[in-house]
PyMOL commands that place a pseudoatom at each C-alpha (Angstrom):
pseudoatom trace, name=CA, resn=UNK, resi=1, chain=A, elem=C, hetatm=0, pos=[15.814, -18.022, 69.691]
pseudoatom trace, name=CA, resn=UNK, resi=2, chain=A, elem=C, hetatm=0, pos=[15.765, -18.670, 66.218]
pseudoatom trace, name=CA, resn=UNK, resi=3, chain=A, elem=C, hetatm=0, pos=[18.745, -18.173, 64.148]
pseudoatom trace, name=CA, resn=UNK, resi=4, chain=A, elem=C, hetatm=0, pos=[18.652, -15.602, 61.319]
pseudoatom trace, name=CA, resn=UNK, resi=5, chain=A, elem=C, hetatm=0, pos=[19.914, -17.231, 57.954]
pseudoatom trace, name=CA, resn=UNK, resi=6, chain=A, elem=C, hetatm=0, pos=[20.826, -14.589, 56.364]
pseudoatom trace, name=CA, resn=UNK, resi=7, chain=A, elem=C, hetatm=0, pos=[23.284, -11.655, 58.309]
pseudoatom trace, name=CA, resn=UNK, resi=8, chain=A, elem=C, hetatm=0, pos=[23.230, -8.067, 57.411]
pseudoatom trace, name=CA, resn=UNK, resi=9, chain=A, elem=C, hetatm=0, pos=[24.866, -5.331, 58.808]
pseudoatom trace, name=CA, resn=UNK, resi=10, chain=A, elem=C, hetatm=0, pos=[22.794, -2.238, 59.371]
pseudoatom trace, name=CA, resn=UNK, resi=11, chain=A, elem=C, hetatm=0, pos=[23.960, 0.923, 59.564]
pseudoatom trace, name=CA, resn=UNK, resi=12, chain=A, elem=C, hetatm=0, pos=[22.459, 4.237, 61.505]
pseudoatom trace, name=CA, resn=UNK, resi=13, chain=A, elem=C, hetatm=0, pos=[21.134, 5.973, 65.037]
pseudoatom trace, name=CA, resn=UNK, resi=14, chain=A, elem=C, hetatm=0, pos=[25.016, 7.065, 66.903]
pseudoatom trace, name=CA, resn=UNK, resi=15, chain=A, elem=C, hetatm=0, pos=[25.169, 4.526, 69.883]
pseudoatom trace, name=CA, resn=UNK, resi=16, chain=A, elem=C, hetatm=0, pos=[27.125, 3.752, 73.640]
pseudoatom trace, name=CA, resn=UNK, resi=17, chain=A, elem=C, hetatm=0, pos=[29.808, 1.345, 72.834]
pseudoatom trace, name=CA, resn=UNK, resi=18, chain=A, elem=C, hetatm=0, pos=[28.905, 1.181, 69.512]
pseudoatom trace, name=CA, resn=UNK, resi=19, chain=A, elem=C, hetatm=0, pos=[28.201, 3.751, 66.192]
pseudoatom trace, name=CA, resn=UNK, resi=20, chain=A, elem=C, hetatm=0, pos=[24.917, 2.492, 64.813]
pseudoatom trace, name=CA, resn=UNK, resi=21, chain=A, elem=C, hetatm=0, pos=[23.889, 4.062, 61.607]
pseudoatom trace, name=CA, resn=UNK, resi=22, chain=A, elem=C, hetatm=0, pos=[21.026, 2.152, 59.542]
pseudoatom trace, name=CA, resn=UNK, resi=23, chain=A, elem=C, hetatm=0, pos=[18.976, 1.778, 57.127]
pseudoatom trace, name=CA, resn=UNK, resi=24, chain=A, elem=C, hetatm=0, pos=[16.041, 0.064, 59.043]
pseudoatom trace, name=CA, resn=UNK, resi=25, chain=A, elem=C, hetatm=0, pos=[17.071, 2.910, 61.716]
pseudoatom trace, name=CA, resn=UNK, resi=26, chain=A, elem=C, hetatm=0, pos=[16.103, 5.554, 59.289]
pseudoatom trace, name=CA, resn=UNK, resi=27, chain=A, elem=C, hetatm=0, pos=[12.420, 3.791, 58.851]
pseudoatom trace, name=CA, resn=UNK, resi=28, chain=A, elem=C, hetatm=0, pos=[12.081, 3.821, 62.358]
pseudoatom trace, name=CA, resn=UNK, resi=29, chain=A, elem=C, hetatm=0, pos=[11.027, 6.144, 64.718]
pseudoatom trace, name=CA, resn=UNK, resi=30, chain=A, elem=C, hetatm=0, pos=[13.710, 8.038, 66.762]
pseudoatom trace, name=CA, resn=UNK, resi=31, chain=A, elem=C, hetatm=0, pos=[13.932, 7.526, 71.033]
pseudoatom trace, name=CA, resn=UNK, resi=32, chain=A, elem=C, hetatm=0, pos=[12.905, 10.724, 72.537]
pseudoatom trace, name=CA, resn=UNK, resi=33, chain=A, elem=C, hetatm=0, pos=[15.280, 9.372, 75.565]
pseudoatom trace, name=CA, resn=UNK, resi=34, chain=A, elem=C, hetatm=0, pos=[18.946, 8.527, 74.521]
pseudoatom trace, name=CA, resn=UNK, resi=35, chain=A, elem=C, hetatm=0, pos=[20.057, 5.187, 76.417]
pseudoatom trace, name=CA, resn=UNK, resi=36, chain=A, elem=C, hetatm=0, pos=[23.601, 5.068, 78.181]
pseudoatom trace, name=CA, resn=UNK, resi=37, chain=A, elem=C, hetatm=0, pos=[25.546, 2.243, 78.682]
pseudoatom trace, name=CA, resn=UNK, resi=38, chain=A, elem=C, hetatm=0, pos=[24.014, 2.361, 82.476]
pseudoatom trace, name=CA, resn=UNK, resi=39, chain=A, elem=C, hetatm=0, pos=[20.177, 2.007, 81.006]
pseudoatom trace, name=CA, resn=UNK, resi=40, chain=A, elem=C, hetatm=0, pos=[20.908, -1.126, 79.340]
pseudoatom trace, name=CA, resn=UNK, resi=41, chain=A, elem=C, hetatm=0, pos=[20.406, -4.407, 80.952]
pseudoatom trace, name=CA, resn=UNK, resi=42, chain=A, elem=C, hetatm=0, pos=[23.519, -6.440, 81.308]
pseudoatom trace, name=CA, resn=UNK, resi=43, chain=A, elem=C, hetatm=0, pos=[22.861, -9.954, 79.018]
pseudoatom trace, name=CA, resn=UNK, resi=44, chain=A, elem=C, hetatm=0, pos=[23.694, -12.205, 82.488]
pseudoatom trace, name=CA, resn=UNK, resi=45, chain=A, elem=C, hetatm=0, pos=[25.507, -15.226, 80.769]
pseudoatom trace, name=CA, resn=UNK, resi=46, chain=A, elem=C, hetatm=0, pos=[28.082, -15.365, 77.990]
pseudoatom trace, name=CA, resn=UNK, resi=47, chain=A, elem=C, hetatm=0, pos=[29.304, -19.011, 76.881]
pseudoatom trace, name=CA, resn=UNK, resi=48, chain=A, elem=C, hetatm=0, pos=[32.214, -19.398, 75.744]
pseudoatom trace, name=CA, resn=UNK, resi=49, chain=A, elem=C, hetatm=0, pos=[33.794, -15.495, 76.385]
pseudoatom trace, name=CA, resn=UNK, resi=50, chain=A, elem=C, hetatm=0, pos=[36.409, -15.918, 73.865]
pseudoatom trace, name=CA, resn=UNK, resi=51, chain=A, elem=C, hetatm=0, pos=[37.252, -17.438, 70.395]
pseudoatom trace, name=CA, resn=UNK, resi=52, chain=A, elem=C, hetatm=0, pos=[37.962, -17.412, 66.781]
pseudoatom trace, name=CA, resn=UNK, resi=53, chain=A, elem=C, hetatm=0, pos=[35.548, -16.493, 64.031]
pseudoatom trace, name=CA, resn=UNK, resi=54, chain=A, elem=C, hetatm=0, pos=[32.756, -18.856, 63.814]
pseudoatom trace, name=CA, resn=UNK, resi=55, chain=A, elem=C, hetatm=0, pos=[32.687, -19.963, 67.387]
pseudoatom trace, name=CA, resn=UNK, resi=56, chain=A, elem=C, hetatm=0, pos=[29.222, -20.451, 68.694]
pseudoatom trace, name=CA, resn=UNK, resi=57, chain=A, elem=C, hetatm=0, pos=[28.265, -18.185, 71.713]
pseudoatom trace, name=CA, resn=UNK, resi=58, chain=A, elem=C, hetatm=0, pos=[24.947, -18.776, 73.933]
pseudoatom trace, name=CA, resn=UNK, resi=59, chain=A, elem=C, hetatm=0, pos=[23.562, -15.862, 75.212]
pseudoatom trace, name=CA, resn=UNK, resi=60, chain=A, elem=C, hetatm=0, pos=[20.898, -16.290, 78.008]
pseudoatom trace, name=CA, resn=UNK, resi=61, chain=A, elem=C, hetatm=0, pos=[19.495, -13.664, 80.073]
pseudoatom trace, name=CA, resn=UNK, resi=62, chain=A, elem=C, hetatm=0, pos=[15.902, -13.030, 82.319]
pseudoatom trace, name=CA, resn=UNK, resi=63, chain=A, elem=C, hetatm=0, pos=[16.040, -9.176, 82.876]
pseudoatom trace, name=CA, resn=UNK, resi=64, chain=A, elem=C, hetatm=0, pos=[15.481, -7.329, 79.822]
pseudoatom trace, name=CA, resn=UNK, resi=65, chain=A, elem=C, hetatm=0, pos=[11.911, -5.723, 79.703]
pseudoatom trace, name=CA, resn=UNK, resi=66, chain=A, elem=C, hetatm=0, pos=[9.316, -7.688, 77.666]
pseudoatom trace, name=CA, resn=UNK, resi=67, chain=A, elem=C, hetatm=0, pos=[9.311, -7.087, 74.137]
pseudoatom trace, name=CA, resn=UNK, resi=68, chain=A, elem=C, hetatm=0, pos=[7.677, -8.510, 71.038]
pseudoatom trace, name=CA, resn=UNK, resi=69, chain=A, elem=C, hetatm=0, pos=[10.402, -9.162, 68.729]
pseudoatom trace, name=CA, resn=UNK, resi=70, chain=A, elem=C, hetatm=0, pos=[13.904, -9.555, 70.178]
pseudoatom trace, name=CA, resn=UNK, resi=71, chain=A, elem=C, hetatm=0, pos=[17.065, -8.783, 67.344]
pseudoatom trace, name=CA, resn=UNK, resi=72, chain=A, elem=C, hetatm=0, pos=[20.812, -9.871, 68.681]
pseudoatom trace, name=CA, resn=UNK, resi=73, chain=A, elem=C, hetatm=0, pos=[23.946, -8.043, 66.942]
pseudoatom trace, name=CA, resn=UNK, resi=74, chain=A, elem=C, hetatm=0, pos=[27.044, -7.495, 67.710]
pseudoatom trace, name=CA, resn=UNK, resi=75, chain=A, elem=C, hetatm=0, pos=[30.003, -4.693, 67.209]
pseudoatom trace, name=CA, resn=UNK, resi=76, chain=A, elem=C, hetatm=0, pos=[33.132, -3.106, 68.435]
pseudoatom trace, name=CA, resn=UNK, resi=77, chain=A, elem=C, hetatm=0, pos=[33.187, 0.426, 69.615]
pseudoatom trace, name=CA, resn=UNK, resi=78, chain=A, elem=C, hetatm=0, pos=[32.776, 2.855, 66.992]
pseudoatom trace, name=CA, resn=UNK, resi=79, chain=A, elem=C, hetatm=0, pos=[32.136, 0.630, 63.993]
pseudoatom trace, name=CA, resn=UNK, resi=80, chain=A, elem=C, hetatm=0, pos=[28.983, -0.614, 62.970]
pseudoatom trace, name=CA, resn=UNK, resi=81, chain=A, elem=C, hetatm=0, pos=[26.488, -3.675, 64.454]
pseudoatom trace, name=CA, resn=UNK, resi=82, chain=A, elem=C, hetatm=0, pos=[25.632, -6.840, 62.517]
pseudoatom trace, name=CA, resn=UNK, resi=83, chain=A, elem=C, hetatm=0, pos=[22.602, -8.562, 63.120]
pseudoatom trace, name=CA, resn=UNK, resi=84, chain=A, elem=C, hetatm=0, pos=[23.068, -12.302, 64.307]
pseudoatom trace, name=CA, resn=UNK, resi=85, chain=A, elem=C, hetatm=0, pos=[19.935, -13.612, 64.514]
pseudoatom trace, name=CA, resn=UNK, resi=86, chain=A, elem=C, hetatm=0, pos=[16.333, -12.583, 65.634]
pseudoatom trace, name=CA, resn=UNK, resi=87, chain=A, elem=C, hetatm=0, pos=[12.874, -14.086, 68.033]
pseudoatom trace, name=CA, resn=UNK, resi=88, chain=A, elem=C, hetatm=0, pos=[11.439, -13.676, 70.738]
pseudoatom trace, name=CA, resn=UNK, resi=89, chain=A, elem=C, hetatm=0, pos=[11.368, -13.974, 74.668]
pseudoatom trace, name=CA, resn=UNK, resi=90, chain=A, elem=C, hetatm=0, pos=[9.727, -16.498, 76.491]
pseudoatom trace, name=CA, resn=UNK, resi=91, chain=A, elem=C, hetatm=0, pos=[6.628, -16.298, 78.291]
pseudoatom trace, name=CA, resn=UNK, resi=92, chain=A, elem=C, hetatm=0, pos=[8.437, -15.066, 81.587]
pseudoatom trace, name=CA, resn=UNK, resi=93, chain=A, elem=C, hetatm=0, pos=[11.000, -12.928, 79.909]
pseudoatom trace, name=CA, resn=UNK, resi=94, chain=A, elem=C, hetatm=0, pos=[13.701, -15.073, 79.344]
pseudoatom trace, name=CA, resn=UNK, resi=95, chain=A, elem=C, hetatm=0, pos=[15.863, -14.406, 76.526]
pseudoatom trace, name=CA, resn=UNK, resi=96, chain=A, elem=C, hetatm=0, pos=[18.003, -17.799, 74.826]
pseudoatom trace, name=CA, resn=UNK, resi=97, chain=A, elem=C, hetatm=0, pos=[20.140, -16.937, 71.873]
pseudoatom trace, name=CA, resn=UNK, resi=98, chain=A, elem=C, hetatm=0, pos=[22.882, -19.126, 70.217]
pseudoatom trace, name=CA, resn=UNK, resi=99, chain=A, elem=C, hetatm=0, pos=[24.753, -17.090, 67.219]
pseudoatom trace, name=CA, resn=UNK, resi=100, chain=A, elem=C, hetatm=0, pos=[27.814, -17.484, 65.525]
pseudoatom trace, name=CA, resn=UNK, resi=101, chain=A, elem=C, hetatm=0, pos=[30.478, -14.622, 65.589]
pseudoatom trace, name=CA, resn=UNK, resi=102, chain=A, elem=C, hetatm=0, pos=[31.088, -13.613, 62.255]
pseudoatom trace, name=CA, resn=UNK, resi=103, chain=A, elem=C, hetatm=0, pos=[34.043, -13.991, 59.854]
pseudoatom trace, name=CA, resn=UNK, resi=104, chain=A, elem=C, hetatm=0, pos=[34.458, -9.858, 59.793]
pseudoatom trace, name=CA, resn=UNK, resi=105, chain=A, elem=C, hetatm=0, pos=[35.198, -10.327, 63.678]
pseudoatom trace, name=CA, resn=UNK, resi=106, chain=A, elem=C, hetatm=0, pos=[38.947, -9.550, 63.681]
pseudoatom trace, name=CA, resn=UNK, resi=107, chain=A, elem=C, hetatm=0, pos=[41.749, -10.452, 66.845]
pseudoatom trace, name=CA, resn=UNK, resi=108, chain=A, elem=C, hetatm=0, pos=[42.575, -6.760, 67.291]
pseudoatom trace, name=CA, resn=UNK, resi=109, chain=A, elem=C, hetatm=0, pos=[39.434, -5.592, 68.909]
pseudoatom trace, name=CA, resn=UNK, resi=110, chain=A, elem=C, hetatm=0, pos=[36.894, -7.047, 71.699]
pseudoatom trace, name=CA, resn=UNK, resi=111, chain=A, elem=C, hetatm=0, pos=[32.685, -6.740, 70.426]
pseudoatom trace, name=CA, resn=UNK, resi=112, chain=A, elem=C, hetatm=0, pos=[29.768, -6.831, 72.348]
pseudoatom trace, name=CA, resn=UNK, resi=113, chain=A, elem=C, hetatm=0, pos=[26.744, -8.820, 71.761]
pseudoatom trace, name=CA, resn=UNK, resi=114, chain=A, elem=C, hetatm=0, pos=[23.792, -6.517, 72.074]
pseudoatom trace, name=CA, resn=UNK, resi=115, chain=A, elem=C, hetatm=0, pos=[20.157, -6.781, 72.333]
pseudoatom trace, name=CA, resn=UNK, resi=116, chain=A, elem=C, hetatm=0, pos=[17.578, -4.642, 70.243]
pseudoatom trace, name=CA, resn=UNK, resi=117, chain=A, elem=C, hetatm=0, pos=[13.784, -4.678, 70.324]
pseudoatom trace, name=CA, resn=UNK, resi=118, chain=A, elem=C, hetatm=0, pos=[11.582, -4.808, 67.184]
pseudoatom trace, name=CA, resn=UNK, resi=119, chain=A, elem=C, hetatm=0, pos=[12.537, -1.053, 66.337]
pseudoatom trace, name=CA, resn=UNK, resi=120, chain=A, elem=C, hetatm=0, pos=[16.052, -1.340, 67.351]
pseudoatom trace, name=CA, resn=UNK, resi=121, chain=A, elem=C, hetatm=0, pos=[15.798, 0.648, 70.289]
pseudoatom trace, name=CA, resn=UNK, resi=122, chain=A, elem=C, hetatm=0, pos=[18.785, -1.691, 72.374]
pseudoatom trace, name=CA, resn=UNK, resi=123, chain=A, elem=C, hetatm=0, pos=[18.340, -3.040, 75.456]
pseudoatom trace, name=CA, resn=UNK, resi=124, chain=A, elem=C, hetatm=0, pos=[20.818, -5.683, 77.076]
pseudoatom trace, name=CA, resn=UNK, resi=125, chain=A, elem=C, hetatm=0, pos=[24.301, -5.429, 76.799]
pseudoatom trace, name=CA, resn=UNK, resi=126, chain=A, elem=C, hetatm=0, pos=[27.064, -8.228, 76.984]
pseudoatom trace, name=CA, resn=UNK, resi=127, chain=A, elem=C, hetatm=0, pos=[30.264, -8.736, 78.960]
pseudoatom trace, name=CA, resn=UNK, resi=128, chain=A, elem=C, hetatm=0, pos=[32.944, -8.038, 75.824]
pseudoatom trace, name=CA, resn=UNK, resi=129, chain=A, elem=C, hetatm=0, pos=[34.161, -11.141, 73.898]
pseudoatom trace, name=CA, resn=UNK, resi=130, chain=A, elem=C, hetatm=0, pos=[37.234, -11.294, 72.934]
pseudoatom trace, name=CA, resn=UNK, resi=131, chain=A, elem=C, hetatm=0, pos=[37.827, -12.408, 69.132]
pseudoatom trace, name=CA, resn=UNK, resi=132, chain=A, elem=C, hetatm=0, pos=[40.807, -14.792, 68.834]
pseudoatom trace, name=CA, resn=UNK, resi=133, chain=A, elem=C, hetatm=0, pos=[43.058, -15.929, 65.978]
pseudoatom trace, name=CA, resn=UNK, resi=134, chain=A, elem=C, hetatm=0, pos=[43.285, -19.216, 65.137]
pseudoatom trace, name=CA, resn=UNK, resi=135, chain=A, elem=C, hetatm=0, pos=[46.004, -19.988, 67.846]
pseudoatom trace, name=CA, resn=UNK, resi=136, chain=A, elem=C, hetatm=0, pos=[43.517, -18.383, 70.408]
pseudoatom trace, name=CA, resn=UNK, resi=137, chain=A, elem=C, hetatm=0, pos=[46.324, -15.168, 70.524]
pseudoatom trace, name=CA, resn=UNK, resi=138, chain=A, elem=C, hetatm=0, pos=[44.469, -11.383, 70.672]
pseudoatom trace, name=CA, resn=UNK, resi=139, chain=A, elem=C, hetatm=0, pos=[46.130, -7.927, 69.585]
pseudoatom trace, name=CA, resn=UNK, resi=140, chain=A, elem=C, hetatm=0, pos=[45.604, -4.620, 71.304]
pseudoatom trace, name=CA, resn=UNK, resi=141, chain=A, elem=C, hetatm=0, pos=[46.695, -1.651, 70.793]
pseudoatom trace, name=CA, resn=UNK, resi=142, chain=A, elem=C, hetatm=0, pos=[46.723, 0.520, 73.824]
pseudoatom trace, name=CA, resn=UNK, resi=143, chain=A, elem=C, hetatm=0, pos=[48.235, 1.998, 76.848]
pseudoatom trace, name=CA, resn=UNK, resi=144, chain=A, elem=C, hetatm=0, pos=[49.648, 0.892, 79.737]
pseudoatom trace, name=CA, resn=UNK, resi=145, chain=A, elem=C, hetatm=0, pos=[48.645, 2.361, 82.437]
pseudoatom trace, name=CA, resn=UNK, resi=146, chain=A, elem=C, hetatm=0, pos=[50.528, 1.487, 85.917]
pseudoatom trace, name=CA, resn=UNK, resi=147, chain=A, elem=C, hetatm=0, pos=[50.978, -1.066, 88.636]
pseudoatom trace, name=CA, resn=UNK, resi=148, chain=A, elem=C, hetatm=0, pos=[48.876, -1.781, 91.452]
pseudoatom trace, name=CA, resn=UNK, resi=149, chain=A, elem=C, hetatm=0, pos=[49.472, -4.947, 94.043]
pseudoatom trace, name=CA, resn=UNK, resi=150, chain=A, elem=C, hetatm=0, pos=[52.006, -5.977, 92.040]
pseudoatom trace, name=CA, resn=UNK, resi=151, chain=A, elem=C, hetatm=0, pos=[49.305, -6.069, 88.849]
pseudoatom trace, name=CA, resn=UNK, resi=152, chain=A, elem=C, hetatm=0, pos=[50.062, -4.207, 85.628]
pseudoatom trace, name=CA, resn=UNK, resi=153, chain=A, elem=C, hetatm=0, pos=[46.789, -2.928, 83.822]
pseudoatom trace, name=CA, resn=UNK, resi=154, chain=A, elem=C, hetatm=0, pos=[46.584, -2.047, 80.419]
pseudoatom trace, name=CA, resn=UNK, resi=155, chain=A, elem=C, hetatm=0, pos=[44.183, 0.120, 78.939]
pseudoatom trace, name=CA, resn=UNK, resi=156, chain=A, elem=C, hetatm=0, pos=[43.515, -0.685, 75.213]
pseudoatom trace, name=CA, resn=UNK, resi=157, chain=A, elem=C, hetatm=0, pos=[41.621, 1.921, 72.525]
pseudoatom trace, name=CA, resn=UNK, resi=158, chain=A, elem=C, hetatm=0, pos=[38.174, 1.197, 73.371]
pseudoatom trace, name=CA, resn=UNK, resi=159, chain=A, elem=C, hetatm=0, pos=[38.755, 1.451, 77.031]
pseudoatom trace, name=CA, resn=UNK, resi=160, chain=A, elem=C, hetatm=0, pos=[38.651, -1.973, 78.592]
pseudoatom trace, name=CA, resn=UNK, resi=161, chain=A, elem=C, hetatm=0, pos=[41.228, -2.694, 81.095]
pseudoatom trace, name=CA, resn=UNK, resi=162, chain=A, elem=C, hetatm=0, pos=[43.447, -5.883, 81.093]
pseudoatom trace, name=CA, resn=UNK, resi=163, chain=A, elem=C, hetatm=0, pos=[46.275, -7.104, 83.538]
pseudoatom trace, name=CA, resn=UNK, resi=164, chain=A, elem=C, hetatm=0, pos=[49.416, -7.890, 81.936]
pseudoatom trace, name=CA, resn=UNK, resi=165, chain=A, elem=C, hetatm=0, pos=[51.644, -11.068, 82.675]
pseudoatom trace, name=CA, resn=UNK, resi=166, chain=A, elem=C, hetatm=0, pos=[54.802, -11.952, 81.192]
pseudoatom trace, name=CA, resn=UNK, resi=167, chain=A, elem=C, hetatm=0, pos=[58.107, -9.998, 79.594]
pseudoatom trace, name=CA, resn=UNK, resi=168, chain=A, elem=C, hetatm=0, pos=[57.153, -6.165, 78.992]
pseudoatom trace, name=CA, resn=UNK, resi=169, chain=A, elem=C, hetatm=0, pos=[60.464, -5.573, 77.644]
pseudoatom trace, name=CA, resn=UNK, resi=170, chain=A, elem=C, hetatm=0, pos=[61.097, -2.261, 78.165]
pseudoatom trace, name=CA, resn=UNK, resi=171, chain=A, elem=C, hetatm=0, pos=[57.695, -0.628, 78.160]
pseudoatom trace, name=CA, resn=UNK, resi=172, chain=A, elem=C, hetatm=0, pos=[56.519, 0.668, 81.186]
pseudoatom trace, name=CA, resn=UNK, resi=173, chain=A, elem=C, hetatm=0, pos=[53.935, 3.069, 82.519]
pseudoatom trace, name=CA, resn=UNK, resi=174, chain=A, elem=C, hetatm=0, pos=[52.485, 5.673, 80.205]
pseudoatom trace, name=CA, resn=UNK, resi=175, chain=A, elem=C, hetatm=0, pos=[54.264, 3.755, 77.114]
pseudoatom trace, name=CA, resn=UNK, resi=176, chain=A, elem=C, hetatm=0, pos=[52.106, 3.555, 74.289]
pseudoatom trace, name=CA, resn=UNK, resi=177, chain=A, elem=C, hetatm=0, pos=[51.672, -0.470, 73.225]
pseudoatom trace, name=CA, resn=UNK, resi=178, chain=A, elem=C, hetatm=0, pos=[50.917, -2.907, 70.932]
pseudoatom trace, name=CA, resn=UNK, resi=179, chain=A, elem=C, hetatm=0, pos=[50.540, -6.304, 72.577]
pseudoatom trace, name=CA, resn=UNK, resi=180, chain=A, elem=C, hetatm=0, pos=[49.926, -9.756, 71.292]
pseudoatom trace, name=CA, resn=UNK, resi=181, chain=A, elem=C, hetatm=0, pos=[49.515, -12.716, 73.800]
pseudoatom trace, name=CA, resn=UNK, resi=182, chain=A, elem=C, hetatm=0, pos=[46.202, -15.067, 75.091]
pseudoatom trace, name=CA, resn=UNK, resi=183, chain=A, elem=C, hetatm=0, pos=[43.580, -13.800, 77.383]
pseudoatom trace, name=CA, resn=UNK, resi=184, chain=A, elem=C, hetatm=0, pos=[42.611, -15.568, 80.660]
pseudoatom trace, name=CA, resn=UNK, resi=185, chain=A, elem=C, hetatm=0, pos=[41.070, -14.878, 84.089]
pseudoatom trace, name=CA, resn=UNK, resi=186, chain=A, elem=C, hetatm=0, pos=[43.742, -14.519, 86.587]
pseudoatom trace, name=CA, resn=UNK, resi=187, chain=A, elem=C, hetatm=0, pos=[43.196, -15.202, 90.865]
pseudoatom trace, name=CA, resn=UNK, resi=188, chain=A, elem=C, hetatm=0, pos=[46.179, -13.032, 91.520]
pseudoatom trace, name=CA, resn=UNK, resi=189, chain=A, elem=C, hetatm=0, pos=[44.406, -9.859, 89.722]
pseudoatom trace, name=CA, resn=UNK, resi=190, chain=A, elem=C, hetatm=0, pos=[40.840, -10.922, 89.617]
pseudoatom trace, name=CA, resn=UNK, resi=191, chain=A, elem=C, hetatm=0, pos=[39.823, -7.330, 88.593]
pseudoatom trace, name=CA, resn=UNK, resi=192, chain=A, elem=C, hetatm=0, pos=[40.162, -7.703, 85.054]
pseudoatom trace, name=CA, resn=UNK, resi=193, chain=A, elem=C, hetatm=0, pos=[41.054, -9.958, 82.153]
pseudoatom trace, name=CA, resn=UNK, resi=194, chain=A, elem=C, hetatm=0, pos=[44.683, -11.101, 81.914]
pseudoatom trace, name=CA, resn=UNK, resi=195, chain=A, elem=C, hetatm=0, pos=[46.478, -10.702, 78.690]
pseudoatom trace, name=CA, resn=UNK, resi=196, chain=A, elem=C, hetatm=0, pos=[49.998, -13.032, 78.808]
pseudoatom trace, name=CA, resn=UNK, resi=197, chain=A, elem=C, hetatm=0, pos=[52.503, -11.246, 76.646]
pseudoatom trace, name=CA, resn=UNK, resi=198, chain=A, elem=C, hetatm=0, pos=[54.176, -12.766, 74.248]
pseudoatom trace, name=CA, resn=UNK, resi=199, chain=A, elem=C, hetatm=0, pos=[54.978, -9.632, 71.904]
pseudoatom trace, name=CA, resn=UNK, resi=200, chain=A, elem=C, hetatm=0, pos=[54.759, -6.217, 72.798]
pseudoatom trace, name=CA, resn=UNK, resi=201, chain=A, elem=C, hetatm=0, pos=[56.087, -3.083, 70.563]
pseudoatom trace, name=CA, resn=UNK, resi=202, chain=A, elem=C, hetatm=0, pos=[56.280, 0.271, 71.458]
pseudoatom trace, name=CA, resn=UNK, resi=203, chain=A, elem=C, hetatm=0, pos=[53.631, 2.454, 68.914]
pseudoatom trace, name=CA, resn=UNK, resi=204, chain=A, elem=C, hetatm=0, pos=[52.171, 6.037, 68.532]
pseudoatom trace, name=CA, resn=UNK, resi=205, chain=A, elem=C, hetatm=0, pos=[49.225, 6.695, 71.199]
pseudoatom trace, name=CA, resn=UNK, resi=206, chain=A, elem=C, hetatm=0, pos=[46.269, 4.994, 69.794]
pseudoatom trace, name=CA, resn=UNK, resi=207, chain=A, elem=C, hetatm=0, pos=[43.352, 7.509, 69.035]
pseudoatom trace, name=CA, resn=UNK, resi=208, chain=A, elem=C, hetatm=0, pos=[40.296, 6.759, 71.611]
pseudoatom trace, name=CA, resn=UNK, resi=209, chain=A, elem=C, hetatm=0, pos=[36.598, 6.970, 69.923]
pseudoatom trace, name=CA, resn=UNK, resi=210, chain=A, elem=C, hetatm=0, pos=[34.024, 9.253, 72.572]
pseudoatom trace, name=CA, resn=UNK, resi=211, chain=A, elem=C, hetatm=0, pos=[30.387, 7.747, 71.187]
pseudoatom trace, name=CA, resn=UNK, resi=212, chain=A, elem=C, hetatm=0, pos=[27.530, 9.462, 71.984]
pseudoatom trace, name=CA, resn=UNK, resi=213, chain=A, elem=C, hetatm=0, pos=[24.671, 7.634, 73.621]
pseudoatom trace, name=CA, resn=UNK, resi=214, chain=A, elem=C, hetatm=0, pos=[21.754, 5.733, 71.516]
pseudoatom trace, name=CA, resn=UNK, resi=215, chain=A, elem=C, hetatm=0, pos=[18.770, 7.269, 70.402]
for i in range(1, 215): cmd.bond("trace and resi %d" % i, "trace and resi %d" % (i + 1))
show_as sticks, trace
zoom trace
């Protein structure tokens, strides 16, 4: 995949995850049939998962349907995408990207890298990344949620679910959070990312964004 020199964030079409509004959208024809985060293809490997602004990421995947032109962005939920880079798939589908995530990439919220065709109709979806600071630490605001087999899961605005490790001070279930701490995968509660705590403040109940699907 070739890498785009120039980045520019487009705005436009309402999306899953993400709130796409655009310029280039506007030129181009709407969807008749709004994709859902269950339509797309999942992008199938993420390298590194985690980092600062700047790291390098390689994306690789085989399943998205054939398409001419291939454009890879990437967002939070409810904010706009920026485009990465763009090119096209090899001659049995395969999909390579390496991008860069952007200095606007900020520690307080996970993005997804996403896939778009040549008329930004999206089709591939990534596992979220989660945007470090420079010490490799990530904020989120959120709730926590409750204990199961002994693993505490978090909930944070956009929805994605976290274990929590370390001192929780005083909040407990239902408590309205802001945590700091580094992210890792955990054996002992495999079924989501860890967060280990290393600041946590009780906060108002963050607001949650509904998006409507893509069109």
């Amino acid at each position: 995949m070739n890498r785009c020199p120039k980045r520019r964030v487009l705005s436009g079409a309402i999306a899953l995850p993400l709130l796409l509004s655009s310029a280039a959208a506007a030129a181009a024809q709407a969807h008749p049939n709004p994709a859902t985060p269950d339509s797309l293809r999942q992008i199938q490997t993420m390298e590194p998962r985690m980092g600062p602004p700047g790291t390098e990421v390689s994306l690789y995947t085989e399943n998205i349907p054939l398409q001419a032109r291939v454009v890879v962005g990437m967002g939070a939920i409810g904010t706009g995408f920026e485009e990465l880079g763009t090119g096209d798939q090899g001659e049995f589908g395969e999909i390579g990207a390496t991008v860069n995530v952007p200095e606007s990439a900020t520690w307080d919220r996970a993005v997804v890298f996403i896939i778009f065709n040549g008329n930004f109709a999206p089709t591939g979806l990534s596992d979220p990344f989660h945007v470090t600071d420079a010490a490799g630490r990530v904020q989120r605001a959120g709730t926590i949620v409750g204990e199961e087999n002994g693993c505490v899961t978090f909930e944070d605005r956009d929805g994605y679910l976290y274990s929590l490790a370390g001192d929780l001070g005083e909040a407990e279930s239902g408590h309205s959070v802001i945590l700091e701490g580094t992210v890792s995968r955990s054996v002992t509660c495999p079924q989501a990312d860890t967060i280990e705590v290393d600041s946590v403040a009780e906060t108002e109940p963050a607001e949650r964004v509904h998006p409507e699907p893509f069109r």
